[in-house]
N, C-alpha and C positions, 0 to 999 in steps of 0.2 A: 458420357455414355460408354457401360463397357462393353465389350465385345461378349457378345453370345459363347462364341466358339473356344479363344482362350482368354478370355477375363481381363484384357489389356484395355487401361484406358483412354487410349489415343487413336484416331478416328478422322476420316476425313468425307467428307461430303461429296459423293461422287452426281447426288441428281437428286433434286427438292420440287416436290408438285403441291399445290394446292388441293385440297378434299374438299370442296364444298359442302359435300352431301353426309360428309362425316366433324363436319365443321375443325376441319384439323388438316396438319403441314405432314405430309408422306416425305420419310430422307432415307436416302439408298446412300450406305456407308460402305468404307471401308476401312477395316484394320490395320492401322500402320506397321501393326508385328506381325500376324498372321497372313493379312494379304485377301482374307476371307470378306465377303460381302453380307449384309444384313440391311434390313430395313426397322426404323421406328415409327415411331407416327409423337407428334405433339397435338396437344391440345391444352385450352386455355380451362385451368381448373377454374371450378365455378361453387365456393364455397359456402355455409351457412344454410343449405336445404336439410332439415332433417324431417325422417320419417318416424310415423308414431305407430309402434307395431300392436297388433292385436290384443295384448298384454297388457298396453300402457307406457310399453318401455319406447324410450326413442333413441335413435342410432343414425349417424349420419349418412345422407343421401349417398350410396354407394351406384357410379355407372357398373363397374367391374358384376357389382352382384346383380343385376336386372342386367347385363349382357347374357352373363352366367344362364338365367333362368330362362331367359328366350331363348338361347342354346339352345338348351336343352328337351325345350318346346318343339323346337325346328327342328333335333335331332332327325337322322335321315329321310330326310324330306329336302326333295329338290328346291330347298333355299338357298338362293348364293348366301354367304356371308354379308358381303356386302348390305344386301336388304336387309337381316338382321339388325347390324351397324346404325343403316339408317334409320329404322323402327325406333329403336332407341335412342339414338341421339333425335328425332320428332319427340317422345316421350320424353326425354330430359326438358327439351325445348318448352314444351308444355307446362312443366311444371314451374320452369322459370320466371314464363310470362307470367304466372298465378300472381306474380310479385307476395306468393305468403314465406314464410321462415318455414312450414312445417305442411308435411302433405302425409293424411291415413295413408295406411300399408293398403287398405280397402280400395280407397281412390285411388293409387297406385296402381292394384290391379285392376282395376275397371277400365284405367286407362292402357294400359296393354293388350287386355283383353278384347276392345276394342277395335285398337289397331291389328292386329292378330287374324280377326276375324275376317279381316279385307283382305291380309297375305296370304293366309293359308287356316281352312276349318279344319285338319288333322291338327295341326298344329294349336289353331284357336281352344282343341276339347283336351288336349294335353296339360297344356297352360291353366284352363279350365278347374281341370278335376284336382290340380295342385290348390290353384287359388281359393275355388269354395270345397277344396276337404270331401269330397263326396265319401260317402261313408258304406252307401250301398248303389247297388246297380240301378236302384227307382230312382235316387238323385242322378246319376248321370243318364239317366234315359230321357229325363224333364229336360237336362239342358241339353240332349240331344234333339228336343220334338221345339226347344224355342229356336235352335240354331237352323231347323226347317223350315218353321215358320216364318224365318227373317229372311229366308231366304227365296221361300216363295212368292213374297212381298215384295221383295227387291226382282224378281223374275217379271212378275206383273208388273211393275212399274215401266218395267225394260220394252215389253211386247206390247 
């Protein structure tokens, strides 16, 4: 592991926590040259998922790029990180248990889209309008009148 700060590869372990909820090992380092502290996280790569994109073409299961995209969903929007994190690593989860080699980019987002919709609807019509491409304002007004509709329904059930 090298150091962030000046690029040394020698490092010592100063505090190791389990993540459950990120399915991964948090270690709080330190620099044996600099003296500087950082943290990494591990996780147990989980190889042989590939997604089949719109095209035809397929590309292997990236976590890094479906963090990326939920990012950037949640952009400024009082999401911790953390939720993020977990959204996605539930999402990875899912795909896993499928026991398939190969998941649509489609399913992919449906299955975010999903999850999304329970953490946060700004954030669920973000993700949204990326994933089905809306093209004009009468597409995202439709999926604005079903995201009320689910929502009304879920209100009634409540009451």
């Amino acid at each position: 592991m090298k150091c962030p700060y000046c690029l040394d590869g020698k490092s010592k372990v100063v505090d190791k926590r389990d993540i459950p909820e990120m399915d991964s090992i948090r270690r709080r380092r330190e620099c044996l040259s600099c003296r500087k502290r950082y943290t990494s996280y591990e996780r147990i790569e989980l190889t042989g998922l590939s997604v089949i994109k719109k095209d035809g073409k397929r590309e292997g299961f990236s976590r890094d790029k479906l963090l990326s995209g939920v990012l950037r969903a949640c952009e400024k929007r009082p999401i911790p990180r953390e939720e993020v994190e977990k959204l996605v690593s539930e999402v990875e989860a899912d795909l896993r248990n499928q026991d398939e080699k190969e998941v649509a980019s489609t399913e992919l987002g449906k299955l975010v889209m999903e999850k999304l919709k329970n953490l946060d609807k700004v954030a669920y019509i973000r993700f949204a309008s990326v994933y089905r491409e809306f093209t004009d304002l009468s597409s995202f007004e439709k999926e604005l009148r079903k995201l009320r509709k689910s929502l009304e329904l879920k209100n009634r059930k409540c009451n």
